[in-house]
C-alpha positions as CSV (number, residue, x, y, z in Angstrom):
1,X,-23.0,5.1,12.0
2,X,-23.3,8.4,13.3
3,X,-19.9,9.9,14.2
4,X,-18.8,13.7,15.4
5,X,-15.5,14.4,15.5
6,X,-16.2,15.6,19.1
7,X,-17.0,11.9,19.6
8,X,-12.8,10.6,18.8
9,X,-9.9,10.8,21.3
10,X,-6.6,12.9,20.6
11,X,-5.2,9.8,19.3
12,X,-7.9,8.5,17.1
13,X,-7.7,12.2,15.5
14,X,-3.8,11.9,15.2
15,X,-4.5,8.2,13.7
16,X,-6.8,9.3,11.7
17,X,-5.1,12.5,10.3
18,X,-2.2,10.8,9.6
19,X,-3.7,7.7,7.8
20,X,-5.7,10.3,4.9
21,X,-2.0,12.0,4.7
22,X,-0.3,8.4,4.0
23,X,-3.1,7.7,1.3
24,X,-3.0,10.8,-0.2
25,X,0.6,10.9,-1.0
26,X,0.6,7.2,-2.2
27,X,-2.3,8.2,-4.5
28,X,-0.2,11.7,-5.4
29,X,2.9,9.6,-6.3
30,X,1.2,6.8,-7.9
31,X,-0.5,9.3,-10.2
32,X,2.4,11.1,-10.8
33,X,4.2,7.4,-12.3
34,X,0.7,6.8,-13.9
35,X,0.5,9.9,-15.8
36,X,4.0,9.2,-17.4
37,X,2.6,7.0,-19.9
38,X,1.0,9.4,-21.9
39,X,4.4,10.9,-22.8
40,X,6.3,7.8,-22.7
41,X,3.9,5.4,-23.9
42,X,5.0,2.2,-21.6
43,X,2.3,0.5,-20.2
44,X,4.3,-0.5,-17.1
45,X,4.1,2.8,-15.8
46,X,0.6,2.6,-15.9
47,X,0.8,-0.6,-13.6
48,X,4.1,0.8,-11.5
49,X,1.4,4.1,-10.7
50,X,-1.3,1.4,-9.7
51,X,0.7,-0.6,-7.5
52,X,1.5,2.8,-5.5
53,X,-2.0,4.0,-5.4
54,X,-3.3,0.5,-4.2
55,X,-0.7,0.2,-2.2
56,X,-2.7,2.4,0.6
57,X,-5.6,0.5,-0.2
58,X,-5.7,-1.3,3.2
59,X,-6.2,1.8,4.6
60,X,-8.8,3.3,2.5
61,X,-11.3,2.5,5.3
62,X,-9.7,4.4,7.8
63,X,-8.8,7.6,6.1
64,X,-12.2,8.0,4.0
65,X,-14.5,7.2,6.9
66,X,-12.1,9.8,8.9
67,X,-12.7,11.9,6.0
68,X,-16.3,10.9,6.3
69,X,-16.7,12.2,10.2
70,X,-15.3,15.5,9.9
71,X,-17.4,16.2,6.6
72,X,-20.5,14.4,7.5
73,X,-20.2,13.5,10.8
74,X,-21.0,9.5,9.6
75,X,-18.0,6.5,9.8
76,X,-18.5,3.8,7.6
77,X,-20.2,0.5,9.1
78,X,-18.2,-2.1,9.7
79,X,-19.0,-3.7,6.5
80,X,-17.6,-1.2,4.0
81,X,-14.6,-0.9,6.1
82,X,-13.9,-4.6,5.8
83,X,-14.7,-4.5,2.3
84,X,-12.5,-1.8,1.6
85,X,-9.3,-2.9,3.8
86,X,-9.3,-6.2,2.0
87,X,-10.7,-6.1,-1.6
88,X,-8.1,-4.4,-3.4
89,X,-5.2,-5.8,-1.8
90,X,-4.9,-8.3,-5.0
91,X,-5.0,-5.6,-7.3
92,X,-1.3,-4.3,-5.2
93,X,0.5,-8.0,-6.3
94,X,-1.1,-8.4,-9.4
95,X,0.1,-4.5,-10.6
96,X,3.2,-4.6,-8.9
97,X,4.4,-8.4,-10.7
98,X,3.4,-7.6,-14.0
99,X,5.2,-4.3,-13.4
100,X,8.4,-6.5,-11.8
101,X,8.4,-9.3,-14.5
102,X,8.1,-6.4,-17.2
103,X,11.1,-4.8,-16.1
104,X,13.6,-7.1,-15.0
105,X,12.1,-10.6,-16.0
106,X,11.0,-9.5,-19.2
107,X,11.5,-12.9,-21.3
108,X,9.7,-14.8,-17.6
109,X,6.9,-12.2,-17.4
110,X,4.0,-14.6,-18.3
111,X,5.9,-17.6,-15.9
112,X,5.9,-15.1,-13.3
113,X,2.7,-13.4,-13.5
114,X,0.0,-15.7,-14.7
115,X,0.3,-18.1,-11.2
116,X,0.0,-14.5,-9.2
117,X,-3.1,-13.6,-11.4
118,X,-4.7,-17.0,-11.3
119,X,-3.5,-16.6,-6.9
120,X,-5.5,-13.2,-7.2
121,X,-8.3,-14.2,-9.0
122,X,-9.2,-17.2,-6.8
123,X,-8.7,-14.9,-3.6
124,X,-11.2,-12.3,-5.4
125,X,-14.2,-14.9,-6.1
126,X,-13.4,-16.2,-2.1
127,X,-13.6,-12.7,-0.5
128,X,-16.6,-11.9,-2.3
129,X,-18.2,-15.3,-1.4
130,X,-17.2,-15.2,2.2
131,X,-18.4,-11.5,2.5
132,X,-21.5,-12.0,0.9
133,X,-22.6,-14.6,3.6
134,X,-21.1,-12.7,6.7
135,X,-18.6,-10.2,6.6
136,X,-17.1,-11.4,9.6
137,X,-15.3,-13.5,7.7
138,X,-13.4,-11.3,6.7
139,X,-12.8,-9.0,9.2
140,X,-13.9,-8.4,12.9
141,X,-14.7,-5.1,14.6
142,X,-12.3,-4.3,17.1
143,X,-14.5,-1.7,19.2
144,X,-13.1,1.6,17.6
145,X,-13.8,3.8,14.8
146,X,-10.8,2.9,13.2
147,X,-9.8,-0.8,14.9
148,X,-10.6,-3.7,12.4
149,X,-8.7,-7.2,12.5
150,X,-8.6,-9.7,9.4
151,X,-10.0,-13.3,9.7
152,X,-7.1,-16.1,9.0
153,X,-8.5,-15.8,5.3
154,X,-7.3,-12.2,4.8
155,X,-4.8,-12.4,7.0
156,X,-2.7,-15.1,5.1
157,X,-3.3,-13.3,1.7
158,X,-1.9,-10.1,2.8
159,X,1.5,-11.8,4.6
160,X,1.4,-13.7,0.9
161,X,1.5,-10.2,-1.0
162,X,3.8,-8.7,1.7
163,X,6.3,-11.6,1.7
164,X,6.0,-11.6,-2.1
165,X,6.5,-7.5,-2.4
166,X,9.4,-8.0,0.2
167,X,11.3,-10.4,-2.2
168,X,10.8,-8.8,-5.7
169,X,11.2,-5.0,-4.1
170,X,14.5,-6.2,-3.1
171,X,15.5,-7.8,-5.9
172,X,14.2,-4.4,-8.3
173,X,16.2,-2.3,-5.6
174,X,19.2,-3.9,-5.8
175,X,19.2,-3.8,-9.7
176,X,19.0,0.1,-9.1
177,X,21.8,0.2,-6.9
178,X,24.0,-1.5,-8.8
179,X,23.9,0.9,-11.9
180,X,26.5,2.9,-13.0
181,X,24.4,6.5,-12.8
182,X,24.8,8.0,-9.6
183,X,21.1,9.4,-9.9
184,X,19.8,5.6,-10.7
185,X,22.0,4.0,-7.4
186,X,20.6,6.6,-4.9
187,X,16.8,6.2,-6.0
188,X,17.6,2.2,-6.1
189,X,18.7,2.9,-1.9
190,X,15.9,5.1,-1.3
191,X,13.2,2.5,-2.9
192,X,14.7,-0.2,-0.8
193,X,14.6,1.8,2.5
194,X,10.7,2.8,1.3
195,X,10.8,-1.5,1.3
196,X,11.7,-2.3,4.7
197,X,10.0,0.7,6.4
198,X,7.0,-0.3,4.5
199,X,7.0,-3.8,5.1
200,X,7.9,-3.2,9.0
201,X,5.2,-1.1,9.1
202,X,2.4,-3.3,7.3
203,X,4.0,-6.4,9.7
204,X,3.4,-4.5,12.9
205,X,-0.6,-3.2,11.9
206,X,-1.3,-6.7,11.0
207,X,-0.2,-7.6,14.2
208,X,-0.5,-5.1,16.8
209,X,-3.7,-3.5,17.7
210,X,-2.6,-0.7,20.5
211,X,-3.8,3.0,19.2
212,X,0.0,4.2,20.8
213,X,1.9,2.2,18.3
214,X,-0.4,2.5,15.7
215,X,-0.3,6.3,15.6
216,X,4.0,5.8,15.4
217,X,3.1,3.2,12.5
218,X,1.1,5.4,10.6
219,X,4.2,8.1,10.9
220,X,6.8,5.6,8.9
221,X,4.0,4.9,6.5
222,X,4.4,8.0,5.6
223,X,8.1,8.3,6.0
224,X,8.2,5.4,3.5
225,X,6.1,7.4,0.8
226,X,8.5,10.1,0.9
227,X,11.3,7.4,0.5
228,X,9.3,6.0,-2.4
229,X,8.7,9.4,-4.0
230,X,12.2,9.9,-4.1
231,X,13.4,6.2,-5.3
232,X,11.1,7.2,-8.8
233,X,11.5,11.2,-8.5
234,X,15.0,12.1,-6.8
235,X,16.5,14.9,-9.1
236,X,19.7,13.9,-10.5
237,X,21.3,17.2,-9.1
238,X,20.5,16.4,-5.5
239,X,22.0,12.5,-6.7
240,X,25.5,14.1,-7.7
241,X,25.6,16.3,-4.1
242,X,24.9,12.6,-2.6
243,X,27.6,10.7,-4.2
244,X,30.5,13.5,-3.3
């Protein structure tokens, strides 16, 4: 539809604005973790930088069809705004449990992640089925630019992946912080505090639907990809000045 920026309030701007900054970082830092396999050659980086990049995948809609209005004056229609806050959300748990089982479940990794992949797999032929015949069932139109809600479908999927993310974050956290490097214990606290802001954050969108607090919620996403950034990227020099 046929969008000028002229068209937004302050606060859709803001929301806006500050949604593309959130998904570029994710996409800067997962890239960043991705691009480490080409001089390390393990393949769980490849799916530790996926699960970061697809990890701003529910808000794909919003920042490209902001994108989209100030370039083109043109937000997406509803449809490719549903299909993008929803599709790839598998694509976050199955990444990030392979990545989890790899590291810290290594002789489990198959128990653990095949019953998430075949979990993923089933969601993926449902969505597609479901928003082939109305893509209302997957999402609903809230009256704004940048407003969608998820139908009980999505909406039990993504608190399944969030609950799930919740539980194995923490538990790869606290492996962190229990090491004997000072750089390693200090990353492990920063990637749990990226966790809980992240998972607070994702809780309150799915939830709450005000443009005020969803401005404030787009601001500790991207407070959390800075935490995250520096739970894989925190110099060890800055790590020693921590621990004194």
């Amino acid at each position: 539809m046929n969008v000028n920026i002229s068209d937004l309030t302050s606060l859709q701007i803001f929301n806006g604005f500050f949604t593309l900054i959130f998904v570029l970082i994710s996409f800067i830092i997962g890239l960043r973790i991705l691009l480490k396999y080409f001089s390390l050659k393990k393949k769980v980086y490849i799916t530790v930088g996926l699960t970061l990049i697809f990890l701003s995948s529910p808000w794909w809609g919003r920042s490209l069809s902001f994108f989209s209005i100030l370039l083109f004056g043109y937000a997406f229609d509803p449809p490719l705004y549903v299909f993008l806050m929803n599709f790839f959300v598998a694509f976050i748990i199955v990444s990030w449990i392979y990545s989890f089982a790899d590291l810290i479940y290594p002789d489990s990794k198959n128990k653990i992640f095949i019953p998430y992949f075949i979990i993923s797999v089933v969601y993926e032929v449902v969505f597609i089925i479901l928003f082939l015949l109305d893509y209302e069932f997957i999402g609903q139109y809230e009256g704004s630019y940048f407003d969608f809600s998820r139908k009980p479908f999505t909406l039990i999927f993504a608190l399944f992946v969030l609950g799930s993310a919740l539980i194995t974050g923490f538990i790869f956290a606290k492996k962190s912080v229990s090491s004997e490097k000072p750089v390693t214990r200090w990353r492990g606290r920063f990637l749990l505090l990226a966790i809980l802001i992240f998972t607070a954050s994702v809780a309150l969108d799915l939830f709450v639907f005000d443009p005020n607090y969803r401005f404030i919620i787009r601001i500790f996403l991207i407070i959390s990809s800075i935490c995250y950034y520096l739970g894989f990227f925190l110099p060890e020099n800055i790590a020693n000045r921590l621990s004194k």
